[in-house]
C-alpha positions as CSV (number, residue, x, y, z in Angstrom):
1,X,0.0,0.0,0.0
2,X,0.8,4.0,-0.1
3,X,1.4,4.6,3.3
4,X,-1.3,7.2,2.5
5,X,-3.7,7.6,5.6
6,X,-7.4,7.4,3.5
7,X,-8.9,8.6,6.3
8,X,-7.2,11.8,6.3
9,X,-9.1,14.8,4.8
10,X,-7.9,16.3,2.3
11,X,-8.2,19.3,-0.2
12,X,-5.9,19.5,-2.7
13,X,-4.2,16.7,-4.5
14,X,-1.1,17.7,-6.9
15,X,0.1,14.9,-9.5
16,X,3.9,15.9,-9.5
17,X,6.4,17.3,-8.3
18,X,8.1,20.3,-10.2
19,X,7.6,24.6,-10.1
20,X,4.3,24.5,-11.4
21,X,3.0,21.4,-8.8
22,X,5.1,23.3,-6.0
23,X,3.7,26.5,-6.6
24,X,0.3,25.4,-6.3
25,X,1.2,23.5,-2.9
26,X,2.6,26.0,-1.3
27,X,0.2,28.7,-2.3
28,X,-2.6,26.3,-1.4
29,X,-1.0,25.4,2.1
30,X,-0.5,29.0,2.4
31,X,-4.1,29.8,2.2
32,X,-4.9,27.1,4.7
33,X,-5.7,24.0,2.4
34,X,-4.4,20.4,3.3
35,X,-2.4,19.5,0.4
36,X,-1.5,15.8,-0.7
37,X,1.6,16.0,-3.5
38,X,2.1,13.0,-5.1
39,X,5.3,12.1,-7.4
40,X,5.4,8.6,-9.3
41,X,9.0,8.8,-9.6
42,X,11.8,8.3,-6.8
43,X,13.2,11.2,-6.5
44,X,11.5,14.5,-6.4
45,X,11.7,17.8,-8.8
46,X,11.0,16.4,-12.3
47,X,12.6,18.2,-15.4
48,X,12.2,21.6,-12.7
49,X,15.2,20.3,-10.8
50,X,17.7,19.9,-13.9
51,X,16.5,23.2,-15.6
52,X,18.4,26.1,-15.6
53,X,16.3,27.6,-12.7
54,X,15.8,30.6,-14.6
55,X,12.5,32.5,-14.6
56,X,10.6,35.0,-17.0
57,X,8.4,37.0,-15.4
58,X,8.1,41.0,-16.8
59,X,7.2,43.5,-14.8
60,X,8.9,42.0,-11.5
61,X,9.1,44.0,-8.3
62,X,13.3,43.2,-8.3
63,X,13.1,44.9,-12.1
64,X,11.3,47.9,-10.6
65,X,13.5,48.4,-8.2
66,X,16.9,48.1,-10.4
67,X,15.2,50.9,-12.7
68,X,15.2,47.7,-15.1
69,X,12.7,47.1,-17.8
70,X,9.4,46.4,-15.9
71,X,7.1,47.2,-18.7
72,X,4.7,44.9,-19.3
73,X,2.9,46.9,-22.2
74,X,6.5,46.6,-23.9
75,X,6.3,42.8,-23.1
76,X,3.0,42.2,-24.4
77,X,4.1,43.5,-27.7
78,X,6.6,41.0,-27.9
79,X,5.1,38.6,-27.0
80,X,2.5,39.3,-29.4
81,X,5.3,39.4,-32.4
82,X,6.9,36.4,-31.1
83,X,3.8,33.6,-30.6
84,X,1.8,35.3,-33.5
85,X,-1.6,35.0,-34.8
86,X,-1.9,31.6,-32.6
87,X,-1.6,33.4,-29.2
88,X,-4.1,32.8,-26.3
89,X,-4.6,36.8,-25.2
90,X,-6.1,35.1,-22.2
91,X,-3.7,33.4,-20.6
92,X,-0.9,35.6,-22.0
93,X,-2.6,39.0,-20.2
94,X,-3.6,36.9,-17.3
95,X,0.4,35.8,-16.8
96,X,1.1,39.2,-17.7
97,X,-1.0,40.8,-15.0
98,X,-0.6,38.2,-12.5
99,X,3.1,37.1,-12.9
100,X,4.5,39.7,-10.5
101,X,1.8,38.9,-8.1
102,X,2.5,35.2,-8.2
103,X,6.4,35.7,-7.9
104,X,6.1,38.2,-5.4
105,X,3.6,36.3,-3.5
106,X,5.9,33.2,-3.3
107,X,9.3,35.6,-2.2
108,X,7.4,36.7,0.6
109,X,5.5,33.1,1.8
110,X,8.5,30.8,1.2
111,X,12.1,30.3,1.1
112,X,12.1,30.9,-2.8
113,X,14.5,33.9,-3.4
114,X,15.6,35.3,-6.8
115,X,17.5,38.2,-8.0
116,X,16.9,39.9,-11.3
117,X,19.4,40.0,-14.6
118,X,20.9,43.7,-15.3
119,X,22.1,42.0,-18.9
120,X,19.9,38.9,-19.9
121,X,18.6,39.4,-23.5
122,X,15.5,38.2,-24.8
123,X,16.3,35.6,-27.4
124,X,14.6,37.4,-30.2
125,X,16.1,40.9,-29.9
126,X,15.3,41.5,-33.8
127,X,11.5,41.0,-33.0
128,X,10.1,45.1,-31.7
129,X,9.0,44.7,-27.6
130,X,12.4,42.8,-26.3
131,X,14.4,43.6,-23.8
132,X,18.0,43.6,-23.0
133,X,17.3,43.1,-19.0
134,X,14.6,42.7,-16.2
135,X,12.5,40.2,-17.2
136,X,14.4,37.4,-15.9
137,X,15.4,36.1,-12.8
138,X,17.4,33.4,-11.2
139,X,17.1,31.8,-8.1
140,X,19.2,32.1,-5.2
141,X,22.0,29.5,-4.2
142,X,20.2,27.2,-1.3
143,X,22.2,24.8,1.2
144,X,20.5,21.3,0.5
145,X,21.0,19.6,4.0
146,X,18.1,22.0,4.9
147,X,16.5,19.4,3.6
148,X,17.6,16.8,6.2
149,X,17.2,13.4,4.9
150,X,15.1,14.1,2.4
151,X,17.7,16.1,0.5
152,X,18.8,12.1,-1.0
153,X,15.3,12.9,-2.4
154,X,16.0,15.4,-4.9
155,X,16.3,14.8,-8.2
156,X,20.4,15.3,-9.3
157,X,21.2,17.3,-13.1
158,X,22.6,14.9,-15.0
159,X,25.9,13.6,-14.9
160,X,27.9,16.1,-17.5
161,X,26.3,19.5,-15.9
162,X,28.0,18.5,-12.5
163,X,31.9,18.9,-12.0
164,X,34.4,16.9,-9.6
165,X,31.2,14.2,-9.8
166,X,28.8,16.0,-7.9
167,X,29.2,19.8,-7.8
168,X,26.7,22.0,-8.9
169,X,27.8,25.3,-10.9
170,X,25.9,28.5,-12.2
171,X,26.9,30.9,-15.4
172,X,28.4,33.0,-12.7
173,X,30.6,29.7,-11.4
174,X,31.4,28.6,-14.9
175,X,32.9,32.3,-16.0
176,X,34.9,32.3,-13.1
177,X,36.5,28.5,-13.8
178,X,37.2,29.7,-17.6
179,X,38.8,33.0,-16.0
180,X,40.9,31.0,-12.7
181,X,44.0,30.9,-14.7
182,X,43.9,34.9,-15.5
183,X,42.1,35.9,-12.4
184,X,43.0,36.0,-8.9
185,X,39.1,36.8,-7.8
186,X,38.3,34.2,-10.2
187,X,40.8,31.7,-8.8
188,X,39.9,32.1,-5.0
189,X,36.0,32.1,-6.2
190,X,36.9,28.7,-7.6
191,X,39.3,27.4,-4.9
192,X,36.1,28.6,-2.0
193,X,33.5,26.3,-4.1
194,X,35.6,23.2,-4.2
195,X,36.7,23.3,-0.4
196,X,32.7,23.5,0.5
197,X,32.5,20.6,-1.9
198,X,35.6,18.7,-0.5
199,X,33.8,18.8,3.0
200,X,29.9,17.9,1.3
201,X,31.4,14.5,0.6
202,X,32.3,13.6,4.0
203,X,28.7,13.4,4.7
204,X,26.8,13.3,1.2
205,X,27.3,11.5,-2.2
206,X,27.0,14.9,-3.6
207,X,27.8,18.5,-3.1
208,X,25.2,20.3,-0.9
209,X,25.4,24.2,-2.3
210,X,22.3,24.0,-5.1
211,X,22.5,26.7,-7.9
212,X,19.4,27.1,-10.8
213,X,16.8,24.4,-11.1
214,X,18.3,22.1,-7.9
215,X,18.3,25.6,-5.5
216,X,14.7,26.5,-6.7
217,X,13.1,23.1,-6.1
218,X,14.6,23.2,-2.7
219,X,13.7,26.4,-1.4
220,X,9.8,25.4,-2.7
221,X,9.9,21.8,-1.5
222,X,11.6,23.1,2.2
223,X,8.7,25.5,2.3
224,X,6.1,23.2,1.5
225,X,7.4,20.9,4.6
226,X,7.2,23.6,7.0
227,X,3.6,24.5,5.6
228,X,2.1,21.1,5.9
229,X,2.6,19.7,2.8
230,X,2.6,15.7,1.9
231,X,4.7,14.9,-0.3
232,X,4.5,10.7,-1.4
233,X,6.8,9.5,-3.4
234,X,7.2,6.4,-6.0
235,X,2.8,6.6,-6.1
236,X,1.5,6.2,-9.2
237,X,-2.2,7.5,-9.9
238,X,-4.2,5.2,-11.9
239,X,-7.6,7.3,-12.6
240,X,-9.1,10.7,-11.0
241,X,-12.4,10.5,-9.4
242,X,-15.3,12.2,-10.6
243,X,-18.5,12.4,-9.1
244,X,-21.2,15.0,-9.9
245,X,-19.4,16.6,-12.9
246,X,-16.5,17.3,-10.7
247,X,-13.0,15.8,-9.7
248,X,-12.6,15.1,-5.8
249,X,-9.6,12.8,-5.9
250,X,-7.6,10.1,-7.5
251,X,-7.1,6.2,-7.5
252,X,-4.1,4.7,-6.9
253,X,-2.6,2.2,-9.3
254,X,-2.5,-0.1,-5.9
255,X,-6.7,0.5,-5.9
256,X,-6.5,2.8,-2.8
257,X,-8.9,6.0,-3.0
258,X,-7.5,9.6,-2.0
259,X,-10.6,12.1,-1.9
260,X,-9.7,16.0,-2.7
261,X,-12.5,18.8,-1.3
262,X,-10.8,21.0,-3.7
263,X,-10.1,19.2,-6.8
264,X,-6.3,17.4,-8.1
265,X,-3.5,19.8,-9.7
266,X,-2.4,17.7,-13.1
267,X,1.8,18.2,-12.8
268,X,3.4,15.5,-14.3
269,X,5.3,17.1,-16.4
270,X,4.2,16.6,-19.7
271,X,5.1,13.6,-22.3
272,X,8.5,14.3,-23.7
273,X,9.7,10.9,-22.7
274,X,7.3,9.1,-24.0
275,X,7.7,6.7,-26.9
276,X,4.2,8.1,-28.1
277,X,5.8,11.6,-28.4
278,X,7.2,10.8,-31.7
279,X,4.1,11.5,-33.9
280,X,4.2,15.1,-32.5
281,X,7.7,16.0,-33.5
282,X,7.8,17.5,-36.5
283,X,10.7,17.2,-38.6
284,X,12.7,15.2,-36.4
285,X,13.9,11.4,-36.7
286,X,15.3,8.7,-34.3
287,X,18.4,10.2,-33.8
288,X,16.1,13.0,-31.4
289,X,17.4,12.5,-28.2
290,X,14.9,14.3,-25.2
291,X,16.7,16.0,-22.1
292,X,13.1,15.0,-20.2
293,X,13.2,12.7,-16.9
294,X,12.2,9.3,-17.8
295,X,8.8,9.5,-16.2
296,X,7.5,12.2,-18.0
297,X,5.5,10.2,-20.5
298,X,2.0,12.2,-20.4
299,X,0.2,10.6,-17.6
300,X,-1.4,13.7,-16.3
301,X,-2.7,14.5,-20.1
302,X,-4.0,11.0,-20.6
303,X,-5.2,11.3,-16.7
304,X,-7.4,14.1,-17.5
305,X,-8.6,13.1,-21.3
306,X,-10.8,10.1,-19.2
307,X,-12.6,12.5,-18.0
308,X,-13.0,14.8,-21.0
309,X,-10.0,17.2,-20.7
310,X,-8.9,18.6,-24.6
311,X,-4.9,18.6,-25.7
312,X,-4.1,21.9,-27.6
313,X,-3.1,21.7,-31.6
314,X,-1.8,23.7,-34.1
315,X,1.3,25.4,-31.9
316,X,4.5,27.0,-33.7
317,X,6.5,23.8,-32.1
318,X,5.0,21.0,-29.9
319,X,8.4,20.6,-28.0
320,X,11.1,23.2,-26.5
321,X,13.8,22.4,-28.9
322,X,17.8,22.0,-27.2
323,X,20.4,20.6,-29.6
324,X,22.0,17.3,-27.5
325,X,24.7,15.3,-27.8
326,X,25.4,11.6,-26.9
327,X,28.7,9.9,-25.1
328,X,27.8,5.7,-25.4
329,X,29.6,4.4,-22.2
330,X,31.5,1.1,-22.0
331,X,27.9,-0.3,-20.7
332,X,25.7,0.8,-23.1
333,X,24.5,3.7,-21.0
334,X,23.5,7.1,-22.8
335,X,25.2,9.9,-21.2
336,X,23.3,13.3,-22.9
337,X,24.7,17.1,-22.9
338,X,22.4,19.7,-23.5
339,X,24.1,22.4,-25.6
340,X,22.4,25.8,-23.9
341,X,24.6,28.2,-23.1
342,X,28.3,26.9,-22.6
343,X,29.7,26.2,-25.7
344,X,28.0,27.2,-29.4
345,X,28.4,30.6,-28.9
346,X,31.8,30.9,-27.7
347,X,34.6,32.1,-30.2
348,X,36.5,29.2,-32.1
349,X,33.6,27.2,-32.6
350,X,31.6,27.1,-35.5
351,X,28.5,24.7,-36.1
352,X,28.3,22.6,-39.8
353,X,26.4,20.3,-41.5
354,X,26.5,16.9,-43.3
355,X,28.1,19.0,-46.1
356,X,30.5,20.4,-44.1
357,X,29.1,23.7,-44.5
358,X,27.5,26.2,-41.5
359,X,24.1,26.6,-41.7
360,X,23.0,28.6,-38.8
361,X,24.5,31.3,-36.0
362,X,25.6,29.3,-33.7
363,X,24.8,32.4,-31.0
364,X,21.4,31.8,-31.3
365,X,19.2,30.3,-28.7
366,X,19.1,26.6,-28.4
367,X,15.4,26.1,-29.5
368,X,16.2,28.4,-32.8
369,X,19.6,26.3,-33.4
370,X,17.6,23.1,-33.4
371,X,14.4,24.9,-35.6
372,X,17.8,25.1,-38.1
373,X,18.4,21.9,-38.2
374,X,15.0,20.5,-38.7
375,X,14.5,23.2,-41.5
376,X,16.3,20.6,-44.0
377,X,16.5,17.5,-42.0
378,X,18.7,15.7,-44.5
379,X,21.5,17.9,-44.8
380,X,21.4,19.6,-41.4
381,X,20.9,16.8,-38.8
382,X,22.8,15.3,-37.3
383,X,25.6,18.1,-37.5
384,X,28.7,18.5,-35.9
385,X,30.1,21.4,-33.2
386,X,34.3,22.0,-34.4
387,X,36.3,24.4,-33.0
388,X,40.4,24.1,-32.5
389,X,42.5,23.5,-29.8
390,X,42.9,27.3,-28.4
391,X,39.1,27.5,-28.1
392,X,38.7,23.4,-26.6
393,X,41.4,24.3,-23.8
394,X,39.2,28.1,-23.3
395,X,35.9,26.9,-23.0
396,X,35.9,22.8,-23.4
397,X,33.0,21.7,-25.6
398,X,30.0,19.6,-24.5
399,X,31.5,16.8,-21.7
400,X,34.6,18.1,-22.8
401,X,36.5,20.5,-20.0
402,X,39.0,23.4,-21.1
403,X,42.5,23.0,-20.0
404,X,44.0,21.8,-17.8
405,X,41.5,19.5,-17.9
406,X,42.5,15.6,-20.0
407,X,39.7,14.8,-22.2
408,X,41.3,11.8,-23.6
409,X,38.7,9.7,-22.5
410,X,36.1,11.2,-24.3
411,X,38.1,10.6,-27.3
412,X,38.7,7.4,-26.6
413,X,34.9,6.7,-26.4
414,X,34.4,8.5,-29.7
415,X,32.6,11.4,-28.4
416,X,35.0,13.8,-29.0
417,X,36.7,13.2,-32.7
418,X,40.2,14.7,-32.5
419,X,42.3,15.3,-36.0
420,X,45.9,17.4,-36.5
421,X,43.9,18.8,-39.8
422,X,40.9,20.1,-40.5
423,X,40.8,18.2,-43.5
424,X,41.7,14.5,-41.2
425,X,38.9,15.8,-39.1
426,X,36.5,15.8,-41.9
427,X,37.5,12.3,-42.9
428,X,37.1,11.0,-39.4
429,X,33.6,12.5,-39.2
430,X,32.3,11.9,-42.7
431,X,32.5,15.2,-44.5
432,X,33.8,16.6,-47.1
433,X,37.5,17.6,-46.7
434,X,37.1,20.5,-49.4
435,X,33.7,21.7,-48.4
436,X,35.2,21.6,-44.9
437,X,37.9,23.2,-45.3
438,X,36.7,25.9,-47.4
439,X,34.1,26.3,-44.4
440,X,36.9,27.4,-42.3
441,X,38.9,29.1,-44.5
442,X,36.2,32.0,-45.2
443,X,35.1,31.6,-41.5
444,X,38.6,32.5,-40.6
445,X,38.6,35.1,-43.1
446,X,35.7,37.2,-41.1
447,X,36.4,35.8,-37.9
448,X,39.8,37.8,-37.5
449,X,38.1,41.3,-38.0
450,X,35.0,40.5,-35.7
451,X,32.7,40.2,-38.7
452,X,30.6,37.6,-40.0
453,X,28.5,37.9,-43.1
454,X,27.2,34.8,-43.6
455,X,24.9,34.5,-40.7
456,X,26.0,38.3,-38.3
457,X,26.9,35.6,-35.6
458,X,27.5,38.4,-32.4
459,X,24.9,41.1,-34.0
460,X,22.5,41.0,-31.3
461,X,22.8,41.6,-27.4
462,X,21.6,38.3,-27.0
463,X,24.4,36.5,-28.8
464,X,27.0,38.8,-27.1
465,X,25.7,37.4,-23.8
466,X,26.8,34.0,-24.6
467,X,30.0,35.0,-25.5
468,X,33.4,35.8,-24.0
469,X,32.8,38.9,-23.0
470,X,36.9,39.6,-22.9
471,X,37.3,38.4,-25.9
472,X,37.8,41.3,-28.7
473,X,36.2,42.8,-31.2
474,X,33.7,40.0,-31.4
475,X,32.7,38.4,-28.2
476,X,31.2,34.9,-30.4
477,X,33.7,34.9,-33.1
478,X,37.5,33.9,-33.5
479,X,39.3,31.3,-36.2
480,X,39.8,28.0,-35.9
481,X,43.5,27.4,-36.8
482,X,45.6,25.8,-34.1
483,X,45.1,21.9,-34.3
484,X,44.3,20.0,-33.1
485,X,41.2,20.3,-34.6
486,X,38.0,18.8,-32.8
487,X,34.0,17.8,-33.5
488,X,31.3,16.8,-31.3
489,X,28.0,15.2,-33.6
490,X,25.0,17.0,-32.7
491,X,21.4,15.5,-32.3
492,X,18.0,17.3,-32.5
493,X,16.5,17.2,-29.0
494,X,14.1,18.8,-26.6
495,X,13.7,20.0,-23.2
496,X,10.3,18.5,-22.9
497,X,6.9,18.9,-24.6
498,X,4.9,22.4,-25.0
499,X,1.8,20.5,-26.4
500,X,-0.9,20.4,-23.6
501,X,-3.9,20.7,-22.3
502,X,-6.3,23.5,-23.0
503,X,-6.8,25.8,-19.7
504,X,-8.6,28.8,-19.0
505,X,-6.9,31.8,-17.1
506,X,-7.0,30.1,-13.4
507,X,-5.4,26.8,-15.4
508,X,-8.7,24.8,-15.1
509,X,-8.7,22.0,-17.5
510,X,-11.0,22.9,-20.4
511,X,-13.2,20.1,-22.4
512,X,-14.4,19.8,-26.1
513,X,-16.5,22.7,-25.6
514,X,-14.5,25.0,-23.6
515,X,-16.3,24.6,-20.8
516,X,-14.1,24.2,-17.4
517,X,-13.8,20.8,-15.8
518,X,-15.2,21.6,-12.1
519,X,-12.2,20.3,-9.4
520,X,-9.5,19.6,-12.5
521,X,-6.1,22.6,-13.2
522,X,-2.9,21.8,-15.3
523,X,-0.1,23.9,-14.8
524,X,4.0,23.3,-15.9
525,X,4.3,21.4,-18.6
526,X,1.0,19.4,-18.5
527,X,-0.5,23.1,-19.6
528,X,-0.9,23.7,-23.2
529,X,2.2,26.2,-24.3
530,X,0.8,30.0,-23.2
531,X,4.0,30.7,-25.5
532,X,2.4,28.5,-28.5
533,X,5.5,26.4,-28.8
534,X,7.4,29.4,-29.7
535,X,10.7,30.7,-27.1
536,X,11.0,34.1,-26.3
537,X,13.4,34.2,-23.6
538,X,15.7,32.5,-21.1
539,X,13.1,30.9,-17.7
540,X,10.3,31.1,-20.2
541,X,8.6,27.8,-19.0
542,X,9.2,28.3,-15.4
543,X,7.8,31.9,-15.1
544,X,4.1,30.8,-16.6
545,X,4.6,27.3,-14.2
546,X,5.1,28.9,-11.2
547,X,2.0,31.4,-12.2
548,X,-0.5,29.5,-13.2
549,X,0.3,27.5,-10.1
550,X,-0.8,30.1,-7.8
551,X,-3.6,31.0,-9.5
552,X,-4.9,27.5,-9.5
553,X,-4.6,27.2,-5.9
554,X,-5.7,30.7,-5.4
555,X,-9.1,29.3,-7.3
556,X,-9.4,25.8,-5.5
557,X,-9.2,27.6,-2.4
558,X,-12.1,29.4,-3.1
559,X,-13.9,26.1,-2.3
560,X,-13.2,26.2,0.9
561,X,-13.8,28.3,3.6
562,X,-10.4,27.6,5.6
563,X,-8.7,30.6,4.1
């Protein structure tokens, strides 16, 4: 059995663990509901916990008072540009209006802290309404033994995004590693993180400081402990309950019955992981590889489509594109890298395709890169990430660490394909030498003066930001011409799935008719895209989560009179 008490009362049941299911319990547990969260998997925090813990929320109250863009009138233009004739003006103004309620809300009733972006372009900064700072914020470093035992509990990033094993690092961490050998602030900054982690694994099988998605699950799930929230893990739900035309609870997949006063949050985290998710992505082919926990295979969509709850169609793109590549260990065992923010845009790396030609500005954002490769799937994917030895030993490259680092085990394993030319790379990699080399050639050509006229990689604020920012006159572009010379293949893959079910503005599960299900909310990732599938910005799937997570609690708790 559960362990779950059936005779215990309660109001609000949430499917899931991530920001969206969080937000809801704490806001719920806030306002004086009894709130049963219930995660399927092991470990707790879903595809939230290995995110970037970045959030996009205009008009924030940090914004405001940093004299930051806090415009919303500006943002809704964008936004407007950006999703296009398929936008939902209902949800988009009701995130807009209520966003900064919701995050401020949350700041002040739990431990979730967060600090605006001065610099932190939109990823569109071509498109009229974006912004070059103030609409996103990341969270706050937390200490995970707050968590006491339960800290085991938390879901870990994957394997390549830790160092030494186990240690958690942020943009701010990572500039300061790539700077330790030319920095003495940079080098102490560096030498302070690894002592805390030298003394985290005398106790713990990994380091303890949590940065992005690991710190903002923390300070939720700590606060929803010290509010009164249950949270079951490894329980999967087998059907809701609906009596009367409305959802009061769940059954178990063990039989037992778990009544809600208040209705069940859907949280699951959408289907990116499922082997049914292939019919929705457009363009791809089995090489995709998804970045989404295993479990999140859709169960709170096909939950709710029992009981007459409508998936959304026709969106821009039914996933949140991220180009990924793939070491094979010794075992078998996938190890995947998510190519965000680290690598593509920094100089001495270039992006090409099959033909051994580039194809795309490799500065871009990660959902645009991939939209590239799927825009002529037979030349442009798989493709390869190059760059030379004076970049590799900068900035490293996927798994691969800048100096002093060894990465000859990655070469060994064939992830990273190392060649003294760039014409023996091509061979080893299955391009053309002359295409390849001609690539390079009129890439260098640019590269040296700062300039690229092929694709204006470094044109935009947003492409500056993930560059070198010491690096001069171009802070994304440099040649390639000290071998050896190095590739990485790179797979189409997503972040998880945008395709959802329909909700109204308080993230009620709508049916055929767009009529709300009384008792039924879907919020994260299990919501249909408020964005349509497009991406406008760094954090822009967290921000809407943790919104439309308050305001579905704020609307189950008007059931009740214990608020």
């Amino acid at each position: 059995m559960s362990g779950i008490e059936t005779a215990r009362s309660y109001d609000l049941i949430v499917l899931g663990s991530g920001a969206g299911g969080l937000a809801a319990a704490v806001t719920a547990a806030h306002k004086g509901l009894r709130v049963l969260m219930l995660e399927k998997e092991a470990h707790f925090g879903g595809a939230s916990a290995i995110s970037g813990g970045t959030i996009w929320v205009p008009g924030n109250e940090q914004a405001v008072a940093a004299g930051l863009d806090s415009a919303t009138t500006t943002a809704r233009t964008y936004l407007r540009n950006i999703i296009g004739d398929g936008a939902n003006t209902e949800l988009v103004d009701a995130f807009l209006e209520r966003g900064p309620e919701a995050l401020a809300f949350l700041e002040k009733s739990t431990e979730l802290k967060f600090k605006v972006r001065p610099f932190s372009p939109d990823y569109h900064m071509e498109i009229a309404g974006s912004s070059d700072g103030g609409r996103a914020l990341e969270v706050l470093e937390y200490d995970g033994s707050n968590l006491g035992e339960r800290f085991r509990e938390l879901r870990k990033p994957p394997e390549g995004m830790l160092l030494f094993g186990g240690m958690m690092v942020n943009r701010v961490d990572v500039q300061h590693f790539l700077n330790m050998r030319r920095s003495l602030a940079s080098f102490m900054h560096c030498m302070k993180l690894i002592a805390r982690y030298a003394k985290d694994r005398l106790s713990y099988d990994r380091g303890t400081r949590l940065v992005v998605g690991n710190a903002l699950v923390a300070r939720l799930v700590r606060s929803a402990f010290d509010l009164g929230v249950e949270l079951k893990t490894k329980i999967r739900t087998a059907r809701l309950i609906e009596e009367n035309g409305a959802i009061c609870g769940v059954v178990l997949e063990d039989g037992q019955e778990i009544r809600s006063t208040c209705g069940v949050v859907l949280a699951t985290g959408g289907f990116g992981a499922s082997s049914g998710a292939e019919r929705w992505r457009d363009h791809t082919d089995r090489s995709h590889r998804s970045m989404s926990p295993a479990g999140n295979v859709g169960d709170g969509i096909e939950l709710a489509s029992v009981v007459g709850g409508v998936v959304g169609d026709d969106l821009v793109s039914n996933f949140y594109w991220a180009p990924v590549s793939v070491r094979v260990h010794a075992d078998g065992r996938e190890e995947l890298f998510p190519h965000l923010v680290t690598d593509r845009a920094k100089p001495g790396i270039i992006a090409v395709n099959k033909l051994g030609r580039r194809f795309v500005n490799e500065a871009d954002s990660y959902h645009r890169f991939v939209m590239a490769m799927q825009a002529n799937q037979a030349a442009n994917s798989p493709c390869f990430l190059i760059c030379d030895q004076t970049a590799l030993s900068a900035y490293g490259m996927g798994l691969a660490r800048p100096a002093p680092v060894s990465n000859l085990e990655l070469i060994q394993s064939g992830y990273l394909v190392e060649a003294d030319t760039v014409s023996g790379l091509a061979a080893k990699i299955g391009v053309d030498a002359d295409a390849l080399s001609a690539t390079v050639e009129n890439f260098n050509a640019s590269a040296v003066k700062g300039t690229d006229p092929e694709f204006n990689r470094g044109g935009t604020s947003y492409n500056v930001s993930m560059g070198d920012p010491d690096h001069k006159p171009n802070a994304c572009l440099a040649p390639l011409e000290k071998g050896p010379f190095y590739a990485i293949r790179i797979f189409t893959g997503d972040l998880g799935s945008a395709r959802g079910l329909r909700t109204d503005a308080s993230a009620r599960v709508l049916d055929g008719e767009n009529v709300p299900i009384a008792g039924l909310y879907a919020v994260g990732n299990d919501m249909n895209s408020m964005m349509n599938g497009t991406y406008p910005g760094p954090g822009i799937t967290l921000g809407p989560a943790l919104t439309f997570g308050y305001l579905a609690a704020l609307d189950a708790a008007k059931k009740t009179t214990r608020n």
